[in-house]
C-alpha positions as CSV (number, residue, x, y, z in Angstrom):
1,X,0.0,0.0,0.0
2,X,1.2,3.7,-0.9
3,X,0.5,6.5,1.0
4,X,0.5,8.7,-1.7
5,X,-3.1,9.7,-3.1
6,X,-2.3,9.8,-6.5
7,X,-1.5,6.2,-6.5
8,X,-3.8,4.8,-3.5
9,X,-5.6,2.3,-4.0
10,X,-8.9,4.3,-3.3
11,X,-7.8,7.8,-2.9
12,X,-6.4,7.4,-7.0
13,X,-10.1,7.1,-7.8
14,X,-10.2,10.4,-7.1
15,X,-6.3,11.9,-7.4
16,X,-5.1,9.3,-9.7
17,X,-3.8,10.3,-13.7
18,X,-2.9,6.7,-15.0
19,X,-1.0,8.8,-18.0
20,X,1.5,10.9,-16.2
21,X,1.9,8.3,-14.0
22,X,3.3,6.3,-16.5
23,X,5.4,9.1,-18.0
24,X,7.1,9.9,-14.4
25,X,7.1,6.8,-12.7
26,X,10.1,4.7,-12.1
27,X,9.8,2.1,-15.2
28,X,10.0,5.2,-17.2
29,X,13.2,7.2,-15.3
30,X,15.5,3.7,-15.8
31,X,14.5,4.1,-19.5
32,X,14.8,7.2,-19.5
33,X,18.5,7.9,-17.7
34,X,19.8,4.6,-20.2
35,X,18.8,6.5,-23.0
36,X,21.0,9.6,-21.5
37,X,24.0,7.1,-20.8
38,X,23.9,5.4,-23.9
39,X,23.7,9.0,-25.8
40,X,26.6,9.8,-24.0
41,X,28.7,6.4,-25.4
42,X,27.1,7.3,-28.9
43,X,28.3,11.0,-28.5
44,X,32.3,9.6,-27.4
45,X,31.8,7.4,-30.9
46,X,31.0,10.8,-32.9
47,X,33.9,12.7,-31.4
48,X,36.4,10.0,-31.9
49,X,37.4,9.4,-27.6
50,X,36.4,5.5,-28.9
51,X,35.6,3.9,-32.0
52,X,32.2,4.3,-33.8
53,X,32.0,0.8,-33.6
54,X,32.6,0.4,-30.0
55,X,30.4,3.4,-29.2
56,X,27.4,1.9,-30.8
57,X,28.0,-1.3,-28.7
58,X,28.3,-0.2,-25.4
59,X,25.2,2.2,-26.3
60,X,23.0,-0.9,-26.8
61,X,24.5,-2.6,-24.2
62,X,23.4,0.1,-21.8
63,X,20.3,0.0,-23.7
64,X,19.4,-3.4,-22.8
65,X,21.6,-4.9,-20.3
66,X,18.9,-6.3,-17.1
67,X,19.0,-4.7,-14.4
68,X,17.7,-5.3,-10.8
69,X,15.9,-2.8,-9.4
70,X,16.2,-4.2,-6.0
71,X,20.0,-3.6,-6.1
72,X,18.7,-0.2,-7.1
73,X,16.5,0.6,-3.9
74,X,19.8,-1.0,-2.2
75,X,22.4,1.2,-3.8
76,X,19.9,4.3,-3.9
77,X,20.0,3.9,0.0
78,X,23.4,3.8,0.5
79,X,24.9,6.3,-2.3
80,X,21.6,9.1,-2.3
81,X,21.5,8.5,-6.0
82,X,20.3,5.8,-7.8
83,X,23.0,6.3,-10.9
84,X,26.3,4.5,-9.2
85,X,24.1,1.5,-8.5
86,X,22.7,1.6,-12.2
87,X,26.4,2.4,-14.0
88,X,27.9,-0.5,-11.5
89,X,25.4,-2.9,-13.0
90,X,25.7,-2.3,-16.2
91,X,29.8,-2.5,-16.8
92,X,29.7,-5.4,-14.6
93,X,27.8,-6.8,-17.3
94,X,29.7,-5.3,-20.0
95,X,32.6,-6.9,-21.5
96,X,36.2,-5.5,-20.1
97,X,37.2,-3.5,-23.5
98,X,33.5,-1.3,-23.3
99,X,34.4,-0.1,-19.9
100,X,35.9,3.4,-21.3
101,X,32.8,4.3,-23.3
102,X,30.5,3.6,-20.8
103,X,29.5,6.6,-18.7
104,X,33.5,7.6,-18.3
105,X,33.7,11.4,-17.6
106,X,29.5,11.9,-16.2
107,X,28.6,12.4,-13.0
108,X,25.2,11.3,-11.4
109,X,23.5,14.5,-11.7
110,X,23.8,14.7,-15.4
111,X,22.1,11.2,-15.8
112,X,19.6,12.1,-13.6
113,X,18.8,15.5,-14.2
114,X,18.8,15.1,-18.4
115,X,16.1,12.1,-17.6
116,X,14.1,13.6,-15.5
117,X,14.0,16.3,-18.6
118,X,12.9,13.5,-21.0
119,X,10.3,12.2,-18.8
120,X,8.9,16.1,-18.4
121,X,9.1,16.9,-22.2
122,X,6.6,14.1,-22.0
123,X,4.3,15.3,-19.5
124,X,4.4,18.4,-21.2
125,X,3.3,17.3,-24.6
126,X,0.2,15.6,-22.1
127,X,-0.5,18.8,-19.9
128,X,-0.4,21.5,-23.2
129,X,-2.9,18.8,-24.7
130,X,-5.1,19.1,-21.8
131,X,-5.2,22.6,-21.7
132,X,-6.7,23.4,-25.1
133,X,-9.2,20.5,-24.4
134,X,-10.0,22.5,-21.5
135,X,-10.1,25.8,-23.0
136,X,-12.2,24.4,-25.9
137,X,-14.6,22.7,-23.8
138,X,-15.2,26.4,-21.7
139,X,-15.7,28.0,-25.2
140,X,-18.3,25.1,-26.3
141,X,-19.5,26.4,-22.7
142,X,-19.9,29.9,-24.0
143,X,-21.7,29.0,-27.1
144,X,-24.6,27.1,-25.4
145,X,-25.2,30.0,-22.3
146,X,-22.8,32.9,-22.9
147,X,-25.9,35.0,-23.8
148,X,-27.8,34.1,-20.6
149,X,-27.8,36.1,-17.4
150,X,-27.0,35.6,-13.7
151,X,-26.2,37.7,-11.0
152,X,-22.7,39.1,-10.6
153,X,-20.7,39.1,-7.3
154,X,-18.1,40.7,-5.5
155,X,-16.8,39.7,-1.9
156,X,-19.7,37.5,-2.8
157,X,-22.3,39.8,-2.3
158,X,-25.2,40.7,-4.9
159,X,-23.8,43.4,-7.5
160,X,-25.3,43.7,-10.6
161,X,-26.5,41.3,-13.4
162,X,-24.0,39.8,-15.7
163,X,-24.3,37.7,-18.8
164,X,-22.9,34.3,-18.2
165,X,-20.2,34.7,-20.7
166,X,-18.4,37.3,-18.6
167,X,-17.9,34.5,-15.7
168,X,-17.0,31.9,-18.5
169,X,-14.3,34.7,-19.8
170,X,-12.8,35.1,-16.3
171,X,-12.0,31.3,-16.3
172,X,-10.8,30.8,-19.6
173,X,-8.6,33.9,-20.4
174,X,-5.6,32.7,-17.7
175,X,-5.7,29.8,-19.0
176,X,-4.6,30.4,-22.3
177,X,-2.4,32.9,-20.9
178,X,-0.6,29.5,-19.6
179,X,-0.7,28.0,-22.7
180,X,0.9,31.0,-24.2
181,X,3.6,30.9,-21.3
182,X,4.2,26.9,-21.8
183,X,6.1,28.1,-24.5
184,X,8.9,29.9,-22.8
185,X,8.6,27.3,-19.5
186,X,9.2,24.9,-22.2
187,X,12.6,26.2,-24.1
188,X,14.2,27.4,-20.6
189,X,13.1,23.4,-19.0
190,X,14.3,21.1,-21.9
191,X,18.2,21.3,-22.3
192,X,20.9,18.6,-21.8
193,X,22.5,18.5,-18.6
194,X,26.3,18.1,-18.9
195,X,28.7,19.2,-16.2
196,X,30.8,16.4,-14.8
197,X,31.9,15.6,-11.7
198,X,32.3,19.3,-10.2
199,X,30.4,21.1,-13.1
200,X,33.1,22.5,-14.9
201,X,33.2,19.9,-18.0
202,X,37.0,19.5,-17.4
203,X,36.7,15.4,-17.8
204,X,35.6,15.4,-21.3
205,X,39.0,14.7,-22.9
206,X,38.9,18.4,-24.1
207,X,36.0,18.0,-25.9
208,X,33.4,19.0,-23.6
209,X,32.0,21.3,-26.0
210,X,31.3,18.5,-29.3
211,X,30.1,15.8,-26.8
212,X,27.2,17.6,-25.2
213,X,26.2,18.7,-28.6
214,X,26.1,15.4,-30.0
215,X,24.4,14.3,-27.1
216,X,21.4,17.3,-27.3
217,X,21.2,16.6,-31.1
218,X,20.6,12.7,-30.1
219,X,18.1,13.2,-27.3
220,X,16.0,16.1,-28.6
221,X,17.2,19.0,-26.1
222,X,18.7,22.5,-26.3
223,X,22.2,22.3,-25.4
224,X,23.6,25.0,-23.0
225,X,26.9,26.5,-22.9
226,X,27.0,25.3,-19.2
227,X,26.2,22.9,-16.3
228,X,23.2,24.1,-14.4
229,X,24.1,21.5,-11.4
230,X,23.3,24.5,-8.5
231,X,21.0,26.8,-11.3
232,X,17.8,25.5,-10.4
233,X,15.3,28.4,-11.9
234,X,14.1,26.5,-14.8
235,X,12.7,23.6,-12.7
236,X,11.4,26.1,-10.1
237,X,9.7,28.6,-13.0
238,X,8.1,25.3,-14.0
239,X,6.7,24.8,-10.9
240,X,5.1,27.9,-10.7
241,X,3.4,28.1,-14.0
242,X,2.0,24.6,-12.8
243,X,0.8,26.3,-9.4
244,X,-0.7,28.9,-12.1
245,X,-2.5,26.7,-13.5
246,X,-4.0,24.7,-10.8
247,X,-4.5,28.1,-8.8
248,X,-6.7,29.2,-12.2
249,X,-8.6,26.0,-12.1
250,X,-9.3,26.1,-8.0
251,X,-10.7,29.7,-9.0
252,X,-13.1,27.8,-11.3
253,X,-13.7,25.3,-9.1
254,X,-15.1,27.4,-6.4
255,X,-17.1,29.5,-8.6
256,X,-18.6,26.4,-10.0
257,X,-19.6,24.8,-6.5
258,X,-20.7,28.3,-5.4
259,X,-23.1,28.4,-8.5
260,X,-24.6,24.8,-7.9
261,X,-25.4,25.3,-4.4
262,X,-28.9,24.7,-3.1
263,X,-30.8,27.8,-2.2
264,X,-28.5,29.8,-5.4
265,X,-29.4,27.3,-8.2
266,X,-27.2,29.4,-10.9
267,X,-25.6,26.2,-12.3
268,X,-26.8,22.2,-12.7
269,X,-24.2,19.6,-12.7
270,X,-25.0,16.0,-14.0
271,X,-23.5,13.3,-12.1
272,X,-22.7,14.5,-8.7
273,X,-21.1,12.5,-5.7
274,X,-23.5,10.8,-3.2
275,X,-23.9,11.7,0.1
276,X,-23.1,8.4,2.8
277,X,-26.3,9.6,5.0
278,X,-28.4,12.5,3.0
279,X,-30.4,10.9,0.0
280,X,-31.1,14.8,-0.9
281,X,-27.3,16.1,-1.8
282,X,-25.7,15.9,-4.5
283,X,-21.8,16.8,-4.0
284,X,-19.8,19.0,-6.6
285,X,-16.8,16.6,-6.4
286,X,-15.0,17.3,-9.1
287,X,-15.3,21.4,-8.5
288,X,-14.0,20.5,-4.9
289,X,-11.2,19.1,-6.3
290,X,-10.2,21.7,-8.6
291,X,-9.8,23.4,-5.2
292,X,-8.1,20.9,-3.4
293,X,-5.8,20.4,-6.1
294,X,-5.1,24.4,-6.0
295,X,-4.2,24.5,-3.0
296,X,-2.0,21.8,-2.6
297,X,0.3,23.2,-5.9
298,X,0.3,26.5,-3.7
299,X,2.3,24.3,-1.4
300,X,4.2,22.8,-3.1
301,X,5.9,25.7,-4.6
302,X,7.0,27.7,-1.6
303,X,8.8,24.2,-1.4
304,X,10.3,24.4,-4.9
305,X,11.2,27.7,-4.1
306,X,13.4,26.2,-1.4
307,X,14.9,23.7,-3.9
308,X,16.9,26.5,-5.3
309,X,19.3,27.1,-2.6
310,X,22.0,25.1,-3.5
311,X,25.4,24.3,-1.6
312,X,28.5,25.2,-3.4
313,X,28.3,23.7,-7.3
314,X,26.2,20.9,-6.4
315,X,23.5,20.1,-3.1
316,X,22.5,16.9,-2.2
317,X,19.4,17.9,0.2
318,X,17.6,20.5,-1.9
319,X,18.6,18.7,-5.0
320,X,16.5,15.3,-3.6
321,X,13.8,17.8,-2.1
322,X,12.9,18.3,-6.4
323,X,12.2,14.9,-6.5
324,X,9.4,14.9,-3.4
325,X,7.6,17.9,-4.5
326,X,7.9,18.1,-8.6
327,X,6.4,15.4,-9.8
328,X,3.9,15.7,-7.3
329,X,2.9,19.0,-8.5
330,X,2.6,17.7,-12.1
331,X,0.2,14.9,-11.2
332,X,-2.1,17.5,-9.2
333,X,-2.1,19.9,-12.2
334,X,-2.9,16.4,-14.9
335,X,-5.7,15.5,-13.0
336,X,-6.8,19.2,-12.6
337,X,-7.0,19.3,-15.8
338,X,-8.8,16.0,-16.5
339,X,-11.2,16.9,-14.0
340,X,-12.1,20.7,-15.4
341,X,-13.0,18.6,-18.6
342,X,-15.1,16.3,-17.3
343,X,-17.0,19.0,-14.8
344,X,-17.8,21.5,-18.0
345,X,-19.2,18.5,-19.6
346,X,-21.3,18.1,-16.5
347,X,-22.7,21.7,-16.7
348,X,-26.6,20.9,-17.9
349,X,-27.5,25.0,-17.3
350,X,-26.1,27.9,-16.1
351,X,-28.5,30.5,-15.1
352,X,-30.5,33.0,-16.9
353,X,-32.3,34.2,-14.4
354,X,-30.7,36.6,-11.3
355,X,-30.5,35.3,-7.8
C-alpha cells in the first residue's frame, strides 16, 4: 500500500492520472537515464574518444543490459543516488574493452537530471494537450449559455446582473495565458545536462563542447553553454506556472460549486457524488477538487522555491527535495486538468435568471 493519493488504492479514484503516472514513474526514469548514458557512449563514438563501432556497442549494451531494481533501492539507500548502483550494474555486465565508453567522464546529476527532462518533455506534450481541451470545452460552454444572465458578485455579495459569458471569460482567459507561457517554460526546462563531476566539463578529454552537442542533437534538447548543477530556476519557474495553472482551475472550481449550491441554483451539474447519510445532496466533487488540487500546488511551490538554494556547485538535500515535490505538482495539475474537462461537460444550465 502507498500513502501517496495519487496512486492509493482508493484515494487514486479520485487523485489518480494513469497517463502521467506512467510518463514519471520509475519504469520510465530507468529508461529514460539509459537512453541519457547510452547518448553519452554514442556521443564519445562521434567525437572520436572510442571507436564508432565500439560506441554503438556499449550504447545498446546500456540499452538493454537487465538490471535489478532491488540492487537499485539497495544502492539508492546507501549512495543518495540511484545512478552509481545503475552504472555498476551495467559494466559489470559489459565486457572489459567497453568499460571506457560507458558513462567515463558523467557524474550522477547529469544522468539524472537530463532524464528527468525527457520524462517532463513528455508530461508536457500531455498537460499543453489538456489545456486546449479544457479551453475548448469552456468555449463550447460559451456558445450554449454565454448569452444568458445571472447575478454578478463581489466579496460575494449581490452586485449587478452579468451575462454568463463574462464568468465563463474570467476562467478561460488565464488559461490560455498558460498556454501562451508553456512556451517559454518549455525552451528554458528542456536542455541537456552536462557538467561532470564538479560542473566544470573539465573530464571530457577536451571536448566537452562537441560531446554535449552530439548528445542534445541525439536526445532532442537544447544544449547549453554550461552545467546548471546549482541553477535550479528552470525547474522552479516550472513549478510555478503549474501552481498557475491549478490556482486558475481552483478559482473555477469554487465559482462552480458556489453556482450549484442549493438555495443559489445558478448552475446544474449531471452526475454529482453521493452523500453516505443524505439521500437529498448531490456533491460537486470534481469542482471540490479543482480546489483541493489548487491548493495543494500552492504548497508545493514555496517548497520548490526552497529547492533552489543550492550548496556550493552541487547540493544533495535541496537537489532530492525536487524529487518529493515536482512530480507531485505535475500529477495535481494532470488530474486538474482532467477533471475541469469532465465537470464542464457536467454543466446541464447555467443560469439566466438573477438570484
Amino acid at each position: 500500500m502507498t500513502a501517496s493519493p495519487f496512486s492509493h488504492p482508493w484515494l487514486s479514484g479520485l487523485f489518480g492520472d494513469p497517463d502521467l503516472s506512467k510518463v514519471l514513474g520509475p519504469d520510465a526514469q530507468l529508461d529514460a537515464m539509459r537512453q541519457v548514458i547510452a547518448a553519452y557512449s554514442r556521443a564519445l563514438g562521434y567525437v572520436g574518444v572510442v571507436s564508432a563501432d565500439k560506441a554503438e556497442t556499449s550504447a545498446e549494451h546500456v540499452e538493454t543490459v537487465d538490471i535489478s531494481v532491488s540492487e537499485l533501492q539497495a544502492g539508492t539507500a546507501t549512495d543518495g543516488v540511484v545512478v552509481a548502483n545503475l552504472v555498476r550494474q551495467i559494466k559489470a555486465a559489459a565486457p572489459d574493452d567497453l568499460d571506457d565508453a560507458i558513462y567515463v567522464g558523467m557524474t550522477s546529476q547529469d544522468v539524472i537530471d537530463t532524464a528527468w527532462i525527457l520524462q517532463l518533455r513528455s508530461g508536457l506534450t500531455i498537460l499543453r494537450t489538456r489545456l486546449s481541451t479544457v479551453v475548448d470545452g469552456l468555449n463550447n460552454l460559451d456558445q450554449k449559455f454565454g448569452q444568458n444572465v445571472m447575478s454578478g458578485r463581489t466579496r460575494m455579495q449581490l452586485a449587478r446582473p452579468i451575462k454568463v459569458s463574462e464568468r465563463i471569460r474570467a476562467w478561460r482567459q488565464p488559461l490560455e495565458g498558460h498556454i501562451r507561457r508553456l512556451d517559454q517554460v518549455q525552451e528554458d526546462l528542456l536542455r541537456l545536462q552536462l557538467g561532470g563531476p564538479a560542473g566544470d566539463r573539465s573530464t571530457f578529454f577536451g571536448q566537452a563542447d562537441a560531446i554535449s552537442n552530439a548528445m542534445a542533437q541525439r536526445l532532442g534538447l537544447s544544449n547549453p553553454l554550461t552545467c546548471w548543477h546549482s541553477e535550479r530556476d528552470s525547474l522552479v519557474a516550472f513549478s510555478g506556472w503549474l501552481a498557475m495553472v491549478s490556482g486558475t482551475l481552483g478559482k473555477m472550481g469554487t465559482d462552480l460549486a458556489l453556482m450549484a449550491q442549493q438555495g443559489v441554483g445558478e448552475l446544474t451539474l449531471s452526475g454529482g457524488g453521493a452523500s453516505s447519510s443524505m439521500p437529498h445532496k448531490q456533491n460537486p466533487v470534481l469542482a471540490e477538487l479543482l480546489v483541493t488540487l489548487a491548493h495543494f500546488n500552492a504548497t508545493q511551490s514555496a517548497g520548490m522555491q526552497h529547492a533552489m538554494v543550492h550548496e556550493q556547485e552541487r547540493s544533495g538535500a535541496t537537489w532530492a527535495l525536487e524529487w518529493m515535490l515536482l512530480p507531485q505538482m505535475v500529477l495535481a495539475t494532470g488530474r486538474g486538468l482532467v477533471a475541469a474537462d469532465q465537470v464542464i461537460n457536467a454543466i446541464t444550465k447555467m443560469s439566466d435568471t438573477p438570484t
